[in-house]
C-alpha positions as CSV (number, residue, x, y, z in Angstrom):
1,X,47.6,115.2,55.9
2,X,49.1,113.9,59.3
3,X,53.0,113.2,59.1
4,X,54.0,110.4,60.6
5,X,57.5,110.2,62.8
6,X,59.8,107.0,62.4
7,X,60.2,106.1,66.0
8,X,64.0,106.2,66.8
9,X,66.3,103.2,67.3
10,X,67.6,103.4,70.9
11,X,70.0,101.0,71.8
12,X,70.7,101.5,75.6
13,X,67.8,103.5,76.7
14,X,65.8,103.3,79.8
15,X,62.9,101.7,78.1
16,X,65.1,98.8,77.5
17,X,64.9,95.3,79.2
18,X,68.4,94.9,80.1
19,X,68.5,98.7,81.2
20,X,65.7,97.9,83.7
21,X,67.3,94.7,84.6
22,X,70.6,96.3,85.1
23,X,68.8,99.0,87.7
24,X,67.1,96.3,89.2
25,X,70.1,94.3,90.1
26,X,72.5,97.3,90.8
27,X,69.9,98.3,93.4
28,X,69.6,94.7,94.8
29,X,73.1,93.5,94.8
30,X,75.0,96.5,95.1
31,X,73.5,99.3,96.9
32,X,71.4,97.5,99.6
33,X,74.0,95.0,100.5
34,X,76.0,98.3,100.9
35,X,73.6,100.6,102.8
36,X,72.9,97.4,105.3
37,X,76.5,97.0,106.2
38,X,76.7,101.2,107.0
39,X,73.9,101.0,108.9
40,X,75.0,97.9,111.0
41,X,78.3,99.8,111.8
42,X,76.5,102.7,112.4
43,X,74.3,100.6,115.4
44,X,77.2,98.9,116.8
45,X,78.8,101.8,117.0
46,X,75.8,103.5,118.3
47,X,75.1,100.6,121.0
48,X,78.9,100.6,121.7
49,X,78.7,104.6,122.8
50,X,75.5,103.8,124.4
51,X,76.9,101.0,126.9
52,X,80.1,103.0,127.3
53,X,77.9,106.1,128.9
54,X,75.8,103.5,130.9
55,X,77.7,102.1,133.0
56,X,80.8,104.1,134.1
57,X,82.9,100.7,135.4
58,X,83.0,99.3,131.7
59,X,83.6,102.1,129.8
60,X,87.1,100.7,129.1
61,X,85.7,97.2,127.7
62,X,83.0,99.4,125.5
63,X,86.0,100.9,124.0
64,X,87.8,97.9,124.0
65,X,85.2,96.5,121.9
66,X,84.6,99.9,120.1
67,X,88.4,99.5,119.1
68,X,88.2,96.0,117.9
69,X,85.3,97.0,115.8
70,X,87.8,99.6,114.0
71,X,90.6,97.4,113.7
72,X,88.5,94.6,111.9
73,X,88.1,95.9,108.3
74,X,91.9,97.1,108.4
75,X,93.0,93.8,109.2
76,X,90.5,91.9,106.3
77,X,92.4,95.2,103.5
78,X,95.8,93.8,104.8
79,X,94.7,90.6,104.2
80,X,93.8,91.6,100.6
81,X,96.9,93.8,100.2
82,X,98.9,90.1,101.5
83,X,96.9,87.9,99.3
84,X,97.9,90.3,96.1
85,X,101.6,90.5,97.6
86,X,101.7,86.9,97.7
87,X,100.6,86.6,94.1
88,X,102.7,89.1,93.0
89,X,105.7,87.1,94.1
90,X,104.1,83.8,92.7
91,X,103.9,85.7,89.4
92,X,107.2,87.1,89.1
93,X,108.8,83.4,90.5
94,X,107.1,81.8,87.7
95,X,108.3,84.5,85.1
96,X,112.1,84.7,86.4
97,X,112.3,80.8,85.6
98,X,110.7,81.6,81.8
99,X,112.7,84.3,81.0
100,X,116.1,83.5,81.0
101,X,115.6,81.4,78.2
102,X,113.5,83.8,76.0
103,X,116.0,86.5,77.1
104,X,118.7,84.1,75.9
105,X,117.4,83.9,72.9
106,X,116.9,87.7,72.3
107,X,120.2,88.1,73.2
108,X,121.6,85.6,70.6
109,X,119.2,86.9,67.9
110,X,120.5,90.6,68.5
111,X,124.6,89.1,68.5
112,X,123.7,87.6,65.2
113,X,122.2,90.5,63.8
114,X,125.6,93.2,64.9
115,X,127.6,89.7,63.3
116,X,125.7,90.6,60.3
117,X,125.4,94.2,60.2
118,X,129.3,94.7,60.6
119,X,130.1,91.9,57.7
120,X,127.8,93.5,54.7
121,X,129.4,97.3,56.4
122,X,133.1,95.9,55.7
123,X,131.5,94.0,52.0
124,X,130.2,97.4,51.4
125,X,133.0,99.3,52.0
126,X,135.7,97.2,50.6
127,X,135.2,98.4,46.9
128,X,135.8,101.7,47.5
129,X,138.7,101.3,50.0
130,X,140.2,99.3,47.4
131,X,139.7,101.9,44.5
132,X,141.3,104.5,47.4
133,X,144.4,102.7,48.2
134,X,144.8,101.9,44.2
135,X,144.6,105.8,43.5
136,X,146.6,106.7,46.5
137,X,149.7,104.2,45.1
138,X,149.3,105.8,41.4
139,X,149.6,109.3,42.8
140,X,152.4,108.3,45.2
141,X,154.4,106.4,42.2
142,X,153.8,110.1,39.8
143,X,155.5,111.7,42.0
């Protein structure tokens, strides 16, 4: 007699649709996009060392261009780096105006609470002062 094997339940393996799909896409939108962009730099910087060699009066405007061709992707991150600077000051404007109040509020909640923390201390404590300074008058009349 043959024995039979209960196939196995494989959520996220590579015979999946949405696995496939997934490699499909990440291949497509992610790494080509990214290997086209290396390999354009790579050429103009390539044709900018090319023209530099070639002609020996513009070897200073191939590396003028060669220079501007370095500065360009620094310039687009500081624009990022502004953009989240910007926001971040936007964001913390908008939450300095809100807070006040809710800090207010904290702060009124906690004075209550220290209000009522030192009257049920002083409730608590009364009785046995009282029996104290009672004893303490008997014993000072004995003698």
């Amino acid at each position: 007699m043959e024995k039979t094997s209960i196939p196995r339940y494989v959520p996220y393996g590579p015979e999946r649709e949405s696995t496939l799909k997934h490699r499909r896409d990440l291949n497509r939108q992610i790494i080509l996009p990214i290997v086209l962009a290396t390999l354009a730099a790579v050429g103009l910087a390539i044709l900018s060392g090319l023209a530099a060699t070639t002609n020996s009066s513009s070897v200073s405007l191939w590396a003028d261009i060669s220079l501007i061709w370095l500065i360009i992707p620094m310039m687009f991150m500081a624009l990022v780096i502004m953009a989240l600077a910007i926001a971040l000051v936007y964001g913390l404007n908008r939450l300095l105006k809100v807070t006040p109040h809710y800090t207010g509020l904290a702060q009124y909640y906690t004075f209550w609470f220290n209000a009522q923390v030192t009257i049920w201390a002083d409730k608590l404590v009364q009785p046995v002062l009282f029996i104290k300074s009672w004893l303490a008058s008997i014993s000072k009349h004995e003698e």
